[in-house]
C-alpha positions as CSV (number, residue, x, y, z in Angstrom):
1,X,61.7,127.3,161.3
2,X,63.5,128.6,157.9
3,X,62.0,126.9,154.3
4,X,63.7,125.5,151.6
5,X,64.4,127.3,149.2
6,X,62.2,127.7,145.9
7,X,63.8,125.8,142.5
8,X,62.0,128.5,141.1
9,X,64.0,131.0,142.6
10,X,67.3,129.6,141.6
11,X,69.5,131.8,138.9
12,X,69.7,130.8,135.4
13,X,73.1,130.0,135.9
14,X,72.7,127.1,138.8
15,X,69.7,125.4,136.9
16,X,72.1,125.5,133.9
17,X,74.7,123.3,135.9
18,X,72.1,120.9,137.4
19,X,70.8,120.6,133.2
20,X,74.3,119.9,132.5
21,X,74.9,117.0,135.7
22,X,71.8,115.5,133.6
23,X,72.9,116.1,130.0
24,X,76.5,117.1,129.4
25,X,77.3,120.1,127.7
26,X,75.6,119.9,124.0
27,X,78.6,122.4,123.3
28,X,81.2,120.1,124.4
29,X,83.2,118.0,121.3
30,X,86.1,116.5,121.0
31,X,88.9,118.8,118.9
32,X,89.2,117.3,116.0
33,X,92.9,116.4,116.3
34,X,92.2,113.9,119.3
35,X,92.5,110.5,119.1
36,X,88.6,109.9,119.8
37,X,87.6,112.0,116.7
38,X,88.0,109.4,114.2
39,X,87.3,106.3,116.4
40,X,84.0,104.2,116.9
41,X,83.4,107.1,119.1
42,X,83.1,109.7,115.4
43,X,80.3,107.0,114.7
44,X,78.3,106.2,118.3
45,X,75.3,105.7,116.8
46,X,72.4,107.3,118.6
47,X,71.5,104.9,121.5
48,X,68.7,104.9,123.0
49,X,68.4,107.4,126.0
50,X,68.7,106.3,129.6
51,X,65.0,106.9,130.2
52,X,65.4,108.8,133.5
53,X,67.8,111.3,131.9
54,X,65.2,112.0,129.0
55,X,62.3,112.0,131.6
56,X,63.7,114.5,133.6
57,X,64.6,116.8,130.8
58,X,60.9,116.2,129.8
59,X,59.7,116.9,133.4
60,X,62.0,119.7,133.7
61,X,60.7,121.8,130.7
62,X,56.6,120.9,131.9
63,X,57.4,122.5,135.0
64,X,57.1,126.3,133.9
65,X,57.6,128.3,130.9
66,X,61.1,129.5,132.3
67,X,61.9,125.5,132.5
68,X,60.5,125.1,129.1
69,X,62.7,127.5,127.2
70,X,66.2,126.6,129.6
71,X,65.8,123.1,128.8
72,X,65.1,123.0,124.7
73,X,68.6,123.2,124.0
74,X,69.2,120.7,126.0
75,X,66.3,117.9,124.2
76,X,66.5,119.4,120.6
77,X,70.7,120.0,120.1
78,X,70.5,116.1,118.8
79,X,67.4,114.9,116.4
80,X,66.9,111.5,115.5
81,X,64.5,110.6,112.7
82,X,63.6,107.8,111.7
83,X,61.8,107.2,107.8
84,X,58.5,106.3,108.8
85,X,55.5,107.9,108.3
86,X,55.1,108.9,112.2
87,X,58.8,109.4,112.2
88,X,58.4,112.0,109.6
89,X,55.3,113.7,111.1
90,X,56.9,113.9,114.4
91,X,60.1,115.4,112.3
92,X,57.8,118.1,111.0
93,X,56.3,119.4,113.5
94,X,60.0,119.7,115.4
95,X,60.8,122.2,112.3
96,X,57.7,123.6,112.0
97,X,58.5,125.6,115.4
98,X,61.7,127.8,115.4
99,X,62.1,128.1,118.9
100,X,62.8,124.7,119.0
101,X,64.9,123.7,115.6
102,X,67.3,126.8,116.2
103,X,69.2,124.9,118.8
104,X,69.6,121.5,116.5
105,X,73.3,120.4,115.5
106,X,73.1,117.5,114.7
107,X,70.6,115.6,112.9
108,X,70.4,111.5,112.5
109,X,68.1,110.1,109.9
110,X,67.4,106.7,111.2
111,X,66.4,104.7,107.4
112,X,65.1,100.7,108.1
113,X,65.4,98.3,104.8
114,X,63.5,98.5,102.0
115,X,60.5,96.2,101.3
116,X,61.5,96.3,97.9
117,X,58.6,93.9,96.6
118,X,55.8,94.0,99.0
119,X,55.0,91.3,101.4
120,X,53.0,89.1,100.3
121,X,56.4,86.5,100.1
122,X,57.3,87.3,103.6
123,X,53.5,85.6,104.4
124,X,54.5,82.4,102.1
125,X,57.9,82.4,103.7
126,X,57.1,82.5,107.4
127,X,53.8,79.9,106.3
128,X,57.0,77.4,105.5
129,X,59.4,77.9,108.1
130,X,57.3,76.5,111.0
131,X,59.9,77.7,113.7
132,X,58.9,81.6,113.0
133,X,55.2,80.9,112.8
134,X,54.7,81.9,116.2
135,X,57.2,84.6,116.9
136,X,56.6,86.6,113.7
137,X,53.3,88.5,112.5
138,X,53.1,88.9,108.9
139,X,50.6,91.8,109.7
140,X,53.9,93.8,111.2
141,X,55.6,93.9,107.8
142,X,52.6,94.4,105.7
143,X,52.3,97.9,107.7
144,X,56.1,98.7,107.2
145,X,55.9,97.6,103.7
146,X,52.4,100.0,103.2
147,X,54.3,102.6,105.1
148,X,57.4,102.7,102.5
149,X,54.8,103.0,100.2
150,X,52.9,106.3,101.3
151,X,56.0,107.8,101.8
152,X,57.8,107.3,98.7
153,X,54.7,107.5,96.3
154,X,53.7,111.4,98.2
155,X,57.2,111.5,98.0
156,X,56.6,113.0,102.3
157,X,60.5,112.3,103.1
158,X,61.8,114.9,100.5
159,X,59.0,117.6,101.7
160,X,59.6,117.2,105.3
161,X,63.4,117.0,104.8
162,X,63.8,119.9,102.6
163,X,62.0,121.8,105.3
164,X,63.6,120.5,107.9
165,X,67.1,121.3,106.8
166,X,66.2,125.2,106.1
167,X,64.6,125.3,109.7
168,X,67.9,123.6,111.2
169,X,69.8,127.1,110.9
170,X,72.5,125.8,113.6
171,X,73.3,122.6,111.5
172,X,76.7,121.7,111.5
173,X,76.5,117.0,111.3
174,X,74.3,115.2,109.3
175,X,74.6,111.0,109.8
176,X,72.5,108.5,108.1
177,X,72.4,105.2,109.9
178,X,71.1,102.1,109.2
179,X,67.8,101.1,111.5
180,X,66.9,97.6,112.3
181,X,64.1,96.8,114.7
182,X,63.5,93.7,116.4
183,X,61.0,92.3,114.0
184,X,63.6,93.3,111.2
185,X,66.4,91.1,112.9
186,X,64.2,88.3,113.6
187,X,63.0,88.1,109.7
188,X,66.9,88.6,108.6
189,X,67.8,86.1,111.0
190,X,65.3,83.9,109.6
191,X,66.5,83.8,106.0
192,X,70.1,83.3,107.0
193,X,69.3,80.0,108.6
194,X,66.6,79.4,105.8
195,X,67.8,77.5,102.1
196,X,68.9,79.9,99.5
197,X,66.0,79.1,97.2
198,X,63.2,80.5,100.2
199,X,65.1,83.2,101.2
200,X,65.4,84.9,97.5
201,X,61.7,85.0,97.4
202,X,61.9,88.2,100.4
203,X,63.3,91.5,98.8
204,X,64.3,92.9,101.8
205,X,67.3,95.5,101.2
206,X,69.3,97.8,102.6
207,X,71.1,99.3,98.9
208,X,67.9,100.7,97.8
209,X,67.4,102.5,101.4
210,X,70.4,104.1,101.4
211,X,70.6,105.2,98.2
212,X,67.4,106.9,98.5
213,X,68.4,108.4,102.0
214,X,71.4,109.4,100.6
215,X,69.9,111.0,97.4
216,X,67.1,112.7,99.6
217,X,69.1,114.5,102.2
218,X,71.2,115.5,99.6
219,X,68.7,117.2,97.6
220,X,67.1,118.8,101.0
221,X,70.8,120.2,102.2
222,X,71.7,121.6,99.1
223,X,67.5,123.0,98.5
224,X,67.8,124.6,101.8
225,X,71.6,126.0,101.6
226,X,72.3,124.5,105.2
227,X,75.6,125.5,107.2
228,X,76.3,121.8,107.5
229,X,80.2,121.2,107.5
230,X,80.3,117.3,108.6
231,X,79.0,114.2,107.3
232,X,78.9,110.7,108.5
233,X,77.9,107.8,106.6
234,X,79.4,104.7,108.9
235,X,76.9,102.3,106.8
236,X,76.9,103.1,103.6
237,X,77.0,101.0,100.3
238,X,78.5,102.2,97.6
239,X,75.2,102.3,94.9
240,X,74.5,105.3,97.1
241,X,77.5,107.1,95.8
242,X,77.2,106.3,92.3
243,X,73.5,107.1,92.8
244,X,74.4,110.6,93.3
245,X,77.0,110.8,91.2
246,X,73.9,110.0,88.0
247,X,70.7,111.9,90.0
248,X,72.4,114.9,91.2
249,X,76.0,115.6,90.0
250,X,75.6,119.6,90.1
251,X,74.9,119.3,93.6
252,X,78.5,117.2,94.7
253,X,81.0,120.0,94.1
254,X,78.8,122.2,96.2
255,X,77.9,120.1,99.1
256,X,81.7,118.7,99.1
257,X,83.3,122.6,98.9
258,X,81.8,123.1,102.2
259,X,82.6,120.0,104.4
260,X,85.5,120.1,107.4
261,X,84.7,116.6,107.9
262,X,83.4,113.4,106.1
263,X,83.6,110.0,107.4
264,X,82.6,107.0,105.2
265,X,82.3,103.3,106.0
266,X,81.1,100.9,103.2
267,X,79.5,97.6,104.0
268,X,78.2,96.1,100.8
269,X,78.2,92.0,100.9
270,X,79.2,91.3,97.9
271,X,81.1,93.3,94.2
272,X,82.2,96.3,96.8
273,X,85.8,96.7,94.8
274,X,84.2,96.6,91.7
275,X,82.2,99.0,92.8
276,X,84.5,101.2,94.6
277,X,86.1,101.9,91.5
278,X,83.4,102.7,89.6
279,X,82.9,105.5,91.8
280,X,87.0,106.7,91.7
281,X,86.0,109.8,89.4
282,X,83.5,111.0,92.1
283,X,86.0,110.4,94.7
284,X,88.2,112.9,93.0
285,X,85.6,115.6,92.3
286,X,84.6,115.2,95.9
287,X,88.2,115.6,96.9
288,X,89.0,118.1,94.5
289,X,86.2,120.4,95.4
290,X,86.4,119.4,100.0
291,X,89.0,122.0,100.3
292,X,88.4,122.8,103.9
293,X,88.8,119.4,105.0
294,X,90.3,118.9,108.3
295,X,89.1,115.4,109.0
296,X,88.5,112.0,107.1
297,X,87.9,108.6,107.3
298,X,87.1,105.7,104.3
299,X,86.6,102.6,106.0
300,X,85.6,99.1,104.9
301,X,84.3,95.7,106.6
302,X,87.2,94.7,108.9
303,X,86.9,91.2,107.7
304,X,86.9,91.6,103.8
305,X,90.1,94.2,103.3
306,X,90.0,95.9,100.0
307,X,92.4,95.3,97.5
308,X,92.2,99.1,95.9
309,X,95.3,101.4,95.5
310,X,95.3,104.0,98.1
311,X,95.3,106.8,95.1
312,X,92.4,104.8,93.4
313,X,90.7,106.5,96.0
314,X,92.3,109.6,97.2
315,X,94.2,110.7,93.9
316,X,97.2,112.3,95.4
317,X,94.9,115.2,96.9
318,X,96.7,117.7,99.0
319,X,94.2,119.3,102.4
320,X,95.9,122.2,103.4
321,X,93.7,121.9,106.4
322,X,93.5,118.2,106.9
323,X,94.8,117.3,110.4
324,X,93.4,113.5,111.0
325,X,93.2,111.0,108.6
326,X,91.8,107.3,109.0
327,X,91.3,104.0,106.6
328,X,90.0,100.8,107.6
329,X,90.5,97.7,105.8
330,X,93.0,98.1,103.3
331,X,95.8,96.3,100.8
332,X,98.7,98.6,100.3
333,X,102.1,98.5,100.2
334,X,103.9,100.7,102.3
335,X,105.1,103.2,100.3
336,X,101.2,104.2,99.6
337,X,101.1,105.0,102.8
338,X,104.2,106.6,103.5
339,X,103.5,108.8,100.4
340,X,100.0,110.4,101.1
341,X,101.4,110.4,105.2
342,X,104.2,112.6,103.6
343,X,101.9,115.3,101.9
344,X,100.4,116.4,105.1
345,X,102.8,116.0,107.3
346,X,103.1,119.9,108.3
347,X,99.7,119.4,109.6
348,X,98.4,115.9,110.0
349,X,98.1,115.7,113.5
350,X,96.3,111.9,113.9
351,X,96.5,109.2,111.6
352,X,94.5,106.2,112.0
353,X,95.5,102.8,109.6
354,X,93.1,100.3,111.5
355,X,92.4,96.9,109.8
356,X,95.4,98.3,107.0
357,X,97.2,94.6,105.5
358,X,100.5,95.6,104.2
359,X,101.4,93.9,100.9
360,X,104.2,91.3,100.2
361,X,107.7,93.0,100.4
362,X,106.6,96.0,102.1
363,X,107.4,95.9,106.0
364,X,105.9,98.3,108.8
365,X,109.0,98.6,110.2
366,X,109.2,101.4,107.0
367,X,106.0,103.2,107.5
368,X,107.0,103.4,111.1
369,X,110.5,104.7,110.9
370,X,108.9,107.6,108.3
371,X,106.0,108.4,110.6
372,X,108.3,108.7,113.7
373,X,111.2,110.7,111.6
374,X,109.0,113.1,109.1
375,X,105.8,113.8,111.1
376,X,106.4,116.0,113.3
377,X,103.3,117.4,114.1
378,X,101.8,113.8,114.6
379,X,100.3,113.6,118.4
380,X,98.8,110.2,118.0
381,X,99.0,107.1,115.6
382,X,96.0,104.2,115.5
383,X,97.1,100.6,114.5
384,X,94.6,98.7,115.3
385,X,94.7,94.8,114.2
386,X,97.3,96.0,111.6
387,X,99.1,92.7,110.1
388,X,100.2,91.4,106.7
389,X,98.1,90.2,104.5
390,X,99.3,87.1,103.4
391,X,99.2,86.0,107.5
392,X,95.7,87.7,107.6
393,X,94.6,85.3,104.6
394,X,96.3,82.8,106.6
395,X,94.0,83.3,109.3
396,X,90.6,83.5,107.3
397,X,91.6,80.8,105.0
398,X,88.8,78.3,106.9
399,X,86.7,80.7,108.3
400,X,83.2,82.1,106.9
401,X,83.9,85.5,106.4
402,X,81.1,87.8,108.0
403,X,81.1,91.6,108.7
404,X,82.1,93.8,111.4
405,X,78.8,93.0,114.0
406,X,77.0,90.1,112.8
407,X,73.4,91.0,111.5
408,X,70.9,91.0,114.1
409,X,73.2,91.8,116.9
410,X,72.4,95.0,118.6
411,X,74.1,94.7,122.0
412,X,75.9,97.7,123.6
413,X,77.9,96.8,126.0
414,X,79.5,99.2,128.7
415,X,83.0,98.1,127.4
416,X,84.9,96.9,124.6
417,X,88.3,95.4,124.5
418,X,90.9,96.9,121.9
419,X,90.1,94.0,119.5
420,X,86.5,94.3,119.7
421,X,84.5,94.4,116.5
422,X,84.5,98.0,114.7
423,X,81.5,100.2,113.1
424,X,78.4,98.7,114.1
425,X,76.9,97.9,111.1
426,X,73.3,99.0,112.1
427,X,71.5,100.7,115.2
428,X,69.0,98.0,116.4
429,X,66.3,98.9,118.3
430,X,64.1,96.8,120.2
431,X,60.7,96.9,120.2
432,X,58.0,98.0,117.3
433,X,57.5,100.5,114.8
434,X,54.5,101.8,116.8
435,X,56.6,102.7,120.3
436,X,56.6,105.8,121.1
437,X,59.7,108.1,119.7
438,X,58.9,111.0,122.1
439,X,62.6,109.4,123.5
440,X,64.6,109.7,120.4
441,X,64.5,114.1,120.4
442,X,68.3,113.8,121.3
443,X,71.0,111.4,121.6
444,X,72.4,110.1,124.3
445,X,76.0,108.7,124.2
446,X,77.5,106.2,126.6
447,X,81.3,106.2,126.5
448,X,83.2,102.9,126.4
449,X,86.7,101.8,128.3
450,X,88.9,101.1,124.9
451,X,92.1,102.6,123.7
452,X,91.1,103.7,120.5
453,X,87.7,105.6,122.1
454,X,85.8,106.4,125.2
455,X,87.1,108.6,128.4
456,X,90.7,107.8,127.6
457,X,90.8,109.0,124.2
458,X,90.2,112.4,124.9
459,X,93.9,112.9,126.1
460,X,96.6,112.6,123.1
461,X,98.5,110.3,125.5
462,X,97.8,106.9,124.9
463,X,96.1,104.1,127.4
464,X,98.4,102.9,130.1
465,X,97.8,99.0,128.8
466,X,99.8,98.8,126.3
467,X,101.3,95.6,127.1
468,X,105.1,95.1,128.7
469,X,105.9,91.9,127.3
470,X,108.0,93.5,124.9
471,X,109.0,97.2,126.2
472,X,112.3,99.0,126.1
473,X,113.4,102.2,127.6
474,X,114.0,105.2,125.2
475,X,114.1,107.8,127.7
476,X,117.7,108.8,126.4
477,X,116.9,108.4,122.9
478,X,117.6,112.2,122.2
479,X,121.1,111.1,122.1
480,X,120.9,107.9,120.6
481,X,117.1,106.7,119.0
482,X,116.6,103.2,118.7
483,X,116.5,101.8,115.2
484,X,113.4,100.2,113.6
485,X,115.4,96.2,114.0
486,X,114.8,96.7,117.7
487,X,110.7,96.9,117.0
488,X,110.4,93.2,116.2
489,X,109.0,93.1,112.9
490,X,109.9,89.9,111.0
491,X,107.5,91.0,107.5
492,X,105.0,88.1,108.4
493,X,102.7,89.4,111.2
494,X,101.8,91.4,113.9
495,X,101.1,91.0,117.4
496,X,99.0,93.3,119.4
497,X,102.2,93.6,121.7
498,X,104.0,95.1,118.8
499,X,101.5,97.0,117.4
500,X,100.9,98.8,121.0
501,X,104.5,99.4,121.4
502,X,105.2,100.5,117.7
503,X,102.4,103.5,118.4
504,X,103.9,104.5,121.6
505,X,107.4,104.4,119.4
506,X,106.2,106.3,116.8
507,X,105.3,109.8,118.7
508,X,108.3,109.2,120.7
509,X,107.1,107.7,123.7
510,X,109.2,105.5,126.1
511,X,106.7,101.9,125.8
512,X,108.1,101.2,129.2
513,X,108.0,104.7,131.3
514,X,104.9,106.5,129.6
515,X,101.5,106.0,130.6
């Protein structure tokens, strides 16, 4: 009677491809000319890990030392950290071994809101709002708060942080993402439904948090001269960036000279084109000196569209390299677009204008006809709940005007429909501070069926449902194109019919043959 084979006595090579059927390649990306690269999908934040995949990557290394060392690229490629004091330890003793902080990429600092006045007025507050009595423990932010504290007074983050980014020799992205527990959204949700005069007495604040994040892993990147080349803020307010700009503003030229990739979203609730501007100069220097970009994305809430020249921003800087470029949330007029489109056309290869409002007097039907006629190179074009922005006003004009996710929800659904909400505007995690983060070593992503992200957008053709309510054939447009009056725009709005069929027009695609 013949045994079964050993797993012990399986190559190298077939115990890689059963790692792989667990955990996908840690060396697979997306180019970064695909459609997907500056979609949600540039953002996924890091979810938690289906806990049978990260238990049998676990298991898998425990079996031998041969398992052991096959399998730490594989649980340390992806680091999640999040600032707390065990959050930090655990972060330490990951560098603090350089077998196993060779292999990270990409590193995640996971940074909750600030306690910016102790607690003692989160007691009072949940003492008078007798619904939350029983389903909040005072006790749980007094340790958060007390935890903030240690950390900040030792200052422990910028230790472990500096020594972290000189142990991560393979760096290439650094994200910082806004972390909200379940305790967290339950106090937030709290003070929303509480009166105005109740809920000022809480300090709890995400402006502070970022900025010192922001400030920190700064510091630690440029201390430890780290290979990093990519940056992704997809929560950021904009105090942050000024912060910077006042603390450390030898170190912006240097970090910006060596990024291929930055991706900003800005989220602040209230002043956030005031404050925008205030931070145009460092735009520029940051521009000025990013060089090597070859992908980036300034984003705001999808609901609150800024009214900030495109240039305010961007100041007419030319990438060589740059080959997609995304905004969300904008007021411009066409001819801002058209113009900055226009100095990269012999290389811009995406170009993603999601949330953009065009002006009054400008139409898309111009942006469009330049787009399809100039850019040659262009493979794919995002327009994603474009419109006008009086008709968008329109629309708002009785509504309360909230953010991209609402604040406490931290759902993630298997799917999303095209007009789905945007960035989420904070990873939630359910349950408290004290669980276990033996889990969170890498990060696990879980694709979603949308056009703009997930399986389909790694092929430069676009989703087959784009709508056919308006299509017409342009299979023998070689000969004779159609003009821009046969796209339907009337100046006033947009449907998501035309706005599917103008970015199948736009790289030349027949709306009613392709798919």
């Amino acid at each position: 009677m013949s045994s079964f084979p050993n797993l012990q006595t399986l190559s190298n090579e077939l115990l890689k491809d059963i790692l792989d059927f667990i955990d996908a390649d840690q060396d697979r990306s997306v180019n970064i000319d695909r459609r997907a690269y500056l979609s949600v999908e540039s953002f996924r934040l890091p979810s938690p890990p289906v806990p049978s995949r990260a238990h049998d990557i676990g298991n898998f290394r425990l079996t031998c030392r041969r398992f052991a060392e096959m399998g730490i690229p594989y649980q340390f490629a992806k680091v999640a950290t999040r600032f707390s004091y065990n959050g930090l330890e655990r972060l330490d003793k990951i560098c603090s071994q350089e077998h196993l902080a060779k292999h990270t990429r990409k590193f995640s600092y996971l940074v909750p809101y600030f306690y910016v006045q102790g607690t003692e007025q989160v007691r009072h507050f949940l003492a008078s709002e007798s619904r939350h009595q029983n389903s909040l423990d005072p006790c749980i932010f007094q340790r958060k708060a007390e935890d903030q504290r240690r950390i900040l007074q030792a200052a422990e983050d910028t230790r472990v942080l500096r020594k972290a980014m000189a142990a991560f020799v393979s760096l290439q992205h650094v994200q910082i993402l806004r972390l909200q527990d379940e305790a967290d959204r339950m106090l937030l949700e709290a003070l929303q439904e509480s009166d105005l005069h109740q809920a000022s007495v809480v300090d709890l604040k995400w402006a502070p948090a970022c900025t010192h994040a922001a400030t920190t892993i700064a510091e630690a990147l440029l201390h430890a001269r780290s290979p990093f080349s990519r940056f992704s803020g997809p929560m950021m307010n904009s105090q942050s960036a000024l912060a910077i700009k006042d603390r450390i503003p030898q170190t912006v030229t240097l970090l910006a000279s060596r990024l291929t990739c930055l991706e900003l979203h800005f989220d602040d609730p209230e002043a956030l084109e005031e404050r925008m501007r205030a931070t145009s100069r460092l735009f520029k220097t940051v521009f000025n000196a990013a060089q090597n970009l070859q992908a980036v994305h300034v984003g705001f809430p999808s609901r609150a569209p800024v009214d900030l020249g495109l240039e305010e921003i961007f100041h007419s800087v030319h990438w060589e390299k740059l080959r997609a470029f995304g905004i969300q949330a904008w007021r411009l007029t066409a001819d801002e677009i058209i113009r900055l489109a226009r100095r990269h056309r012999a290389t811009l290869r995406g170009l993603r204008l999601r949330d953009v409002q065009l002006r009054e007097g400008s139409m898309w039907k111009d942006v469009l006809m330049m787009l399809r006629s100039e850019m040659e190179q262009l493979d794919w074009v995002s327009l994603r709940r474009v419109d006008y922005s009086r008709h968008f006003d329109e629309l708002w004009a009785d509504s309360m005007e909230v953010g991209d996710v609402e604040i406490g929800d931290g759902s993630h659904g298997s799917s999303e429909s095209d007009d789905a909400g945007d960035i989420l505007p904070h990873f939630s995690m359910h349950g408290s501070e004290n669980d276990s983060e033996d889990d969170y070593d890498s990060e696990y992503e879980h694709s979603i069926a949308d056009t703009d992200h997930g399986p389909d957008a790694y092929e430069i053709a676009l989703s087959p449902n784009t709508t056919a309510s308006l299509p017409f054939c342009t299979c023998s447009r070689s000969s004779d194109p159609a003009g821009t009056d046969d796209l339907g725009d009337n100046g006033l709005f947009v449907m998501y019919q035309q706005r599917k069929l103008w970015e199948n027009w736009v790289i030349g695609r027949c709306p009613e043959h392709s798919s």
